[in-house]
PLY file of the C-alpha trace (Angstrom):
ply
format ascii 1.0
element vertex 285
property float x
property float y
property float z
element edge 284
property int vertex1
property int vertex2
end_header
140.24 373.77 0.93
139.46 374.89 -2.49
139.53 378.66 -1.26
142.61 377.94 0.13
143.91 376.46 -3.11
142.94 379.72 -4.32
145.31 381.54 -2.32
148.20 379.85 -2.77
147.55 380.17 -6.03
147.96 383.89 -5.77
152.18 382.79 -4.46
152.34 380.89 -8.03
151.82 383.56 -9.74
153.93 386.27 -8.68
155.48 389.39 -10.82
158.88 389.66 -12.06
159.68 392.45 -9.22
158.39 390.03 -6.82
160.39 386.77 -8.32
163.41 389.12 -7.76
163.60 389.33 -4.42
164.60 386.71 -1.91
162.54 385.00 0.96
163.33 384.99 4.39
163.59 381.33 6.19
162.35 382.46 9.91
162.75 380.71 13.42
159.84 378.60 14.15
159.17 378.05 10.71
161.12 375.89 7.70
159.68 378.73 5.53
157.38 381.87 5.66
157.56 383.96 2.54
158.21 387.39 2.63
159.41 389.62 -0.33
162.47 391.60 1.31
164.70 392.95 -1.06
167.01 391.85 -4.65
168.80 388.69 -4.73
171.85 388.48 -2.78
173.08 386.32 -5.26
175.06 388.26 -7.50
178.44 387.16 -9.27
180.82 390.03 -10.57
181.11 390.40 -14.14
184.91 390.32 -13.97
185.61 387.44 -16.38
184.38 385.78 -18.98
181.15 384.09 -19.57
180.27 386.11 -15.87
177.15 387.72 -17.09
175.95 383.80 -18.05
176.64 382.57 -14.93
174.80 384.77 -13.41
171.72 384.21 -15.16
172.08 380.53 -14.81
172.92 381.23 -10.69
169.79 383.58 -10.61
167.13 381.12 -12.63
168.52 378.33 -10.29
167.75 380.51 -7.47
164.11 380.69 -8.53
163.63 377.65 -8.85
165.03 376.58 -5.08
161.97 379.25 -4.53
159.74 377.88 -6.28
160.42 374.66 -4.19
160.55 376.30 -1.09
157.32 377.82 -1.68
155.49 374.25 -2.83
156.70 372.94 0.14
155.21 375.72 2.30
152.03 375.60 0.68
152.37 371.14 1.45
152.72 372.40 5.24
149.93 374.72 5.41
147.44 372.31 3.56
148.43 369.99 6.22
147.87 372.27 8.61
144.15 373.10 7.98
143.55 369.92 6.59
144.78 367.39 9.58
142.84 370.07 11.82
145.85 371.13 13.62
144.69 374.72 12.56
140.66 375.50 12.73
139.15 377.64 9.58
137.23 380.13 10.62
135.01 382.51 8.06
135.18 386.47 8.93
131.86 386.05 10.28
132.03 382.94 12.16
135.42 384.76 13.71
133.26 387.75 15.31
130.76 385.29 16.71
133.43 383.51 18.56
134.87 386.42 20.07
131.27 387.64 21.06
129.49 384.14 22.13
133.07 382.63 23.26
135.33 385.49 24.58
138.05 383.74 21.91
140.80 386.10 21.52
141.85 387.63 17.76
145.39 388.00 17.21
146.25 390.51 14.82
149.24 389.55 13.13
149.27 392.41 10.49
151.84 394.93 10.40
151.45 398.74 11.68
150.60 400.13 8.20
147.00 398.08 8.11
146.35 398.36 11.90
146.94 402.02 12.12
143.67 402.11 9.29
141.30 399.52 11.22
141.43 396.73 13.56
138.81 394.74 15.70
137.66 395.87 18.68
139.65 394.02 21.69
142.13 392.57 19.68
145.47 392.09 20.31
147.91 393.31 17.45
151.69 391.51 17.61
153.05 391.91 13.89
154.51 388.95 12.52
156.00 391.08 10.07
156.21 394.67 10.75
157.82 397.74 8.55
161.31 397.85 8.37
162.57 401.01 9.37
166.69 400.29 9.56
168.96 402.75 7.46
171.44 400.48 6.57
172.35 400.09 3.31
171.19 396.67 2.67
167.66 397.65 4.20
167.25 400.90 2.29
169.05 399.47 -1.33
165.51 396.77 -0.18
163.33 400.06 -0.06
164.42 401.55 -3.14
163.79 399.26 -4.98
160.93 397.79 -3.79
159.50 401.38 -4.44
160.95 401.07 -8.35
159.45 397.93 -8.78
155.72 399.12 -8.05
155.84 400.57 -4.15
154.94 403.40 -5.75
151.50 402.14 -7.09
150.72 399.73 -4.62
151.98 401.49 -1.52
153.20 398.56 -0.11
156.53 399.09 1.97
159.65 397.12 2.89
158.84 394.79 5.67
161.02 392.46 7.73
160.03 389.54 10.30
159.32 390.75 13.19
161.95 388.49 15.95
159.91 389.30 19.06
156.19 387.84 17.53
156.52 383.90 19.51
158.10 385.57 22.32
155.93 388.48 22.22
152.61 386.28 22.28
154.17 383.79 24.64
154.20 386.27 26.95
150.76 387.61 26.50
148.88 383.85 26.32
148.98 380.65 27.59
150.03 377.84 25.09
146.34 376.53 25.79
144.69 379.79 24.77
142.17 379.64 22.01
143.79 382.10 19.43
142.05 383.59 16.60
144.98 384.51 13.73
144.10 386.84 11.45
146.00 389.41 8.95
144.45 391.14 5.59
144.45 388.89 3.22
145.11 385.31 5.09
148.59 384.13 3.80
150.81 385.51 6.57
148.37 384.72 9.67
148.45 381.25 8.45
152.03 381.09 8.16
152.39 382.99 11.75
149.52 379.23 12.71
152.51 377.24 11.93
154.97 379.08 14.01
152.59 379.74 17.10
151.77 375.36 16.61
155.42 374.35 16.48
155.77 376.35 19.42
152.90 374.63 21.47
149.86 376.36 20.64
147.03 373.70 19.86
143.93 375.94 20.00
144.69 377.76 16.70
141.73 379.17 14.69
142.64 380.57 10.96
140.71 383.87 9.47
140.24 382.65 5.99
141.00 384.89 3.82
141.75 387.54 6.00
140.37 390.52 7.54
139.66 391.94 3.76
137.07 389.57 3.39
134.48 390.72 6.40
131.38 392.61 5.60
131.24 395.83 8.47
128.83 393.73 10.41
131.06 390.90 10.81
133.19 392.34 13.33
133.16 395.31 15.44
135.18 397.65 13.94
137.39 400.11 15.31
140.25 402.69 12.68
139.32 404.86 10.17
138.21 402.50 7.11
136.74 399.54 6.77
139.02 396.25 6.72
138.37 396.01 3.12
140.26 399.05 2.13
142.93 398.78 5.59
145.40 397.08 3.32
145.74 399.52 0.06
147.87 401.93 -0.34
150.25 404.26 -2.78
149.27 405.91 -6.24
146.48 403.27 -7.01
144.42 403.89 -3.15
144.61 407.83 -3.88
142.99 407.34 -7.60
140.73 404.47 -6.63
142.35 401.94 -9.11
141.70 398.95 -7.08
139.75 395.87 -6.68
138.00 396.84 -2.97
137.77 400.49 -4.57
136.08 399.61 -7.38
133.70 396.92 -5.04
132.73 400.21 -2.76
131.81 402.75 -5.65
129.37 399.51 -6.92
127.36 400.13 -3.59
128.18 403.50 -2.35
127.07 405.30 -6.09
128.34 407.84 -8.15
129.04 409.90 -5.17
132.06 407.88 -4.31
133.24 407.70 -8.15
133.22 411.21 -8.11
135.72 411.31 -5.45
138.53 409.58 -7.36
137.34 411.19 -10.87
138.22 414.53 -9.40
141.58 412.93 -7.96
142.39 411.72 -11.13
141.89 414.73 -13.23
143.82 416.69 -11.08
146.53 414.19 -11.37
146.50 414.62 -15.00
146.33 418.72 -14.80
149.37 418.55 -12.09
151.51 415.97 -14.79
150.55 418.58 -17.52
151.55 421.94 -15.61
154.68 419.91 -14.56
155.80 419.21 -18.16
154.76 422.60 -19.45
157.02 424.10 -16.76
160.10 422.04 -17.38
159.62 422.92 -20.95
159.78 426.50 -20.10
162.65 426.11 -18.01
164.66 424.19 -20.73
163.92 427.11 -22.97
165.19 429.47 -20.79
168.88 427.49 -20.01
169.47 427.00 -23.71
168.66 431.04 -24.05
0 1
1 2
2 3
3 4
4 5
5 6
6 7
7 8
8 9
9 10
10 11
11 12
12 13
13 14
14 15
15 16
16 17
17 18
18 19
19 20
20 21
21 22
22 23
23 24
24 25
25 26
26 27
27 28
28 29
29 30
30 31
31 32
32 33
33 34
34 35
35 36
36 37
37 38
38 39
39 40
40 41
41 42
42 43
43 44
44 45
45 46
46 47
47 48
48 49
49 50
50 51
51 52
52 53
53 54
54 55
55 56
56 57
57 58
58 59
59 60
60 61
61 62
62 63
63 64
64 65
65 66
66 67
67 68
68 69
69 70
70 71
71 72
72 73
73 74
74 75
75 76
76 77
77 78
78 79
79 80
80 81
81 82
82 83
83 84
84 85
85 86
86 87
87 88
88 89
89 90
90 91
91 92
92 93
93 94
94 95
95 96
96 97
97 98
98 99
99 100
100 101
101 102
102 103
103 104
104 105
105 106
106 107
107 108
108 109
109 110
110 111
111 112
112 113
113 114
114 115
115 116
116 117
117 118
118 119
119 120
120 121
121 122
122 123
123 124
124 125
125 126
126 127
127 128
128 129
129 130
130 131
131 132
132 133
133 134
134 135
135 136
136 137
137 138
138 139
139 140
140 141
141 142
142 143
143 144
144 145
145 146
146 147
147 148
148 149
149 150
150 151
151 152
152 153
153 154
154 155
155 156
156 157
157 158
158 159
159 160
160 161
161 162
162 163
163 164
164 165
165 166
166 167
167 168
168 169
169 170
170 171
171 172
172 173
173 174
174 175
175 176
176 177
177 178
178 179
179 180
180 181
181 182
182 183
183 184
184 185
185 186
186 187
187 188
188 189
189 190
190 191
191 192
192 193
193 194
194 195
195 196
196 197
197 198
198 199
199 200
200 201
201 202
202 203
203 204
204 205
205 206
206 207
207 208
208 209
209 210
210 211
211 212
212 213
213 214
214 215
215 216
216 217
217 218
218 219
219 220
220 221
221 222
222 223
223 224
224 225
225 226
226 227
227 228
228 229
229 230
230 231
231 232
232 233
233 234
234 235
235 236
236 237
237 238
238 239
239 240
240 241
241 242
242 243
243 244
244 245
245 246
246 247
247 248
248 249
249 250
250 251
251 252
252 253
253 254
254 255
255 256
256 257
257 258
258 259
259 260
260 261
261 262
262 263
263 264
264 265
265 266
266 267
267 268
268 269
269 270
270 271
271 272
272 273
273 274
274 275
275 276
276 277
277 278
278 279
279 280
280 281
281 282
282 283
283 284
């Protein structure tokens, strides 16, 4: 449980983009958190004292979050801890499948699948990209991008309404499921909608797929799990934690790599400002 104190712990401590944005309350669940866009709590400044109310209707808004989430993380705790939900290591997950024929559900959305997934697995996102063009949904993208999309690489993402029905369809309610996502937060939450629903035989990835070694679990994609869920500025110029982990074993080699990418960067910003320099010159001539 102490890992998984950990990882809540990661919920606690989220950015100011991130504390933004508003969570969406999901069928088969009282709560599963997922960042989807700016407040829709918004008063018009139209009269006086508005801009304070907002700020006092926004901070209370944070803190019914805040709630919401200790109250999730209560429910999840329970969970694992009541054994309703089995915790499974990375490791101990590819020996099931192997020794057990247990089946791994793949709850992760399309963006970390497309990179690597495990061999035989069945993928049903319980949140998936969100690829609407309405205004609410791409006013979401926007500024999800503005508020570090850009670095991170992370897109917009919405629940995905077909995941019980989906896996209903596919498994028995007495089928022993293996959950797993990237990091371990959402396939958890996606445990407590599959156990409200009837499914008993739920094992938990802890920590998520990013936490096998390659010889966990047979591995099929392009990369290895580790790196399946980066993305953005920070993945191209290898400024990130399972980066940085790789060039420790793989050598100077690999550093290389992203020392190159990064220079370039800098040469590309450089020629970029030099040439709207010259172009300013030549308008005010």
């Amino acid at each position: 449980m102490e890992t998984l104190g950990i990882q809540f712990s990661q919920i606690n401590t989220l950015n100011l983009a991130q504390r933004q944005r508003r969570w969406n309350y999901l069928p088969g669940s009282s709560l599963l958190p997922i960042a989807t866009g700016p407040s829709v709590l918004r008063i018009r400044r139209n009269c006086r004292g508005g801009t304070r109310m907002q700020q006092v209707v926004e901070e209370e808004y944070e803190v019914k979050q805040a709630k919401d989430m200790a109250a999730a993380r209560k429910r999840w705790e329970a969970l694992v801890r009541d054994g309703k939900v089995k915790v499974l290591t990375p490791r101990e997950a590819g020996y099931a499948i192997q020794l057990s024929n247990k089946t791994l559900l793949d709850v992760r959305p399309s963006t970390e699948r497309k990179k690597a997934w495990v061999k035989g697995s069945t993928w049903i996102p319980v949140f998936d990209v969100d690829e609407n063009l309405d205004a609410g949904t791409l006013s979401r993208k926007v500024t999800g991008f503005i508020m570090g999309g850009w670095w991170s690489g992370i897109p917009t993402l919405s629940y995905y309404r077909q995941f019980l029905s989906k896996v209903e369809e596919k498994f028995p309610k007495d089928t022993d499921l293996i959950v797993a996502c990237q990091k371990g937060l959402r396939s958890l939450a996606a445990c407590e909608i599959l156990y409200n629903a009837g499914y008993k035989n739920l094992f938990w990835v802890q920590s998520g797929l990013e936490a096998a070694e390659e010889e966990d679990l047979e591995r099929e994609g392009s990369q290895p799990f580790k790196l399946a869920g980066i993305g953005g500025l920070s993945e191209f110029i290898g400024w990130t934690d399972q980066q940085r982990a790789a060039a420790a074993k793989e050598g100077w080699a690999y550093r290389l790599v992203f020392s190159a990418r990064l220079i370039g960067l800098f040469l590309a910003a450089d020629a970029l400002y030099i040439g709207a320099q010259q172009i300013g010159r030549y308008i005010s001539h």
